[in-house]
C-alpha positions in Angstrom: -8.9 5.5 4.4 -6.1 7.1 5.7 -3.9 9.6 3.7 -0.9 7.3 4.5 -2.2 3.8 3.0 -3.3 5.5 -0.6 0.2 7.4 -0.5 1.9 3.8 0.4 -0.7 2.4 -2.5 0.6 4.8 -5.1 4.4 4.3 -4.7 3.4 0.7 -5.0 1.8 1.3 -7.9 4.8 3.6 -9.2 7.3 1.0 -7.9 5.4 -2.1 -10.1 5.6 0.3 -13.3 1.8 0.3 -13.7 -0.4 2.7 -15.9 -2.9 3.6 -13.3 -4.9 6.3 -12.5 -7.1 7.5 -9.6 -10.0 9.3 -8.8 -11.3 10.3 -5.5 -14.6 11.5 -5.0 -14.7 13.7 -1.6 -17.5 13.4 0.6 -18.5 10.5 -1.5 -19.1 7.0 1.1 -18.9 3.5 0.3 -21.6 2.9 -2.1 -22.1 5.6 -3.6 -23.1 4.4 -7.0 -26.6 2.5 -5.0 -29.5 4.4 -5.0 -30.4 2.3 -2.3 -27.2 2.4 -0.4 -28.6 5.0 2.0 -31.2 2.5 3.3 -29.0 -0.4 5.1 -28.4 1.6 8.1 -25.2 1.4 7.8 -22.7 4.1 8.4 -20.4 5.2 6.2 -22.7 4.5 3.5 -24.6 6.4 1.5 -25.6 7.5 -2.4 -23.8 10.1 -3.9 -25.8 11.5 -7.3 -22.9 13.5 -8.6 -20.3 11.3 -7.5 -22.2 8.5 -9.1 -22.5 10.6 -12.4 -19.0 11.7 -12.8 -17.5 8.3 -12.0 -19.7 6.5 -15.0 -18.6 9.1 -17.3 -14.7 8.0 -16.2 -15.7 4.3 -16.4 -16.8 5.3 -20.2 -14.4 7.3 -21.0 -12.0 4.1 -19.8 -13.3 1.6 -21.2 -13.8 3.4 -24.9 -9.8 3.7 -24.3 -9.4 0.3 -24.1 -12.1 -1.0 -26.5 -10.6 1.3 -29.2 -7.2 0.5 -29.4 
C-alpha cells in the first residue's frame, strides 16, 4: 500500500475522532497469519512466523482491554 493512502487513512481516522491504533508489520505479506498462505502461488503472499506471533499477542492484549473494562 502506498505511504500516501495509510497517511490519507490516518487523518481520516484523526478527523472522525477515533481511538485507533496501528501496527505495521514490515516485510510481512498478505496472509501472514496462514501457515499455509505460502502455498497458493500467489504473490504477495506468504507466512510470516514472527509477524504472526507479535500480532496475536496485540490482538490479546486488545481484546483483554476491552473485555476488562
Amino acid at each position: 500500500m502506498p505511504a500516501e493512502r495509510v497517511v490519507a487513512f490516518k487523518q481520516a481516522l484523526d478527523a472522525g475522532g477515533v481511538d485507533w491504533q496501528m501496527a505495521i508489520y514490515g516485510g510481512a505479506h498478505h496472509g501472514f497469519t496462514n501457515p499455509e498462505a505460502g502455498g497458493y502461488g500467489i504473490d504477495g503472499v506468504a507466512y510470516d512466523q514472527k509477524a504472526d506471533k507479535r500480532s496475536w499477542a496485540l490482538m490479546e492484549s486488545f481484546l483483554q482491554e476491552i473485555f476488562s473494562e
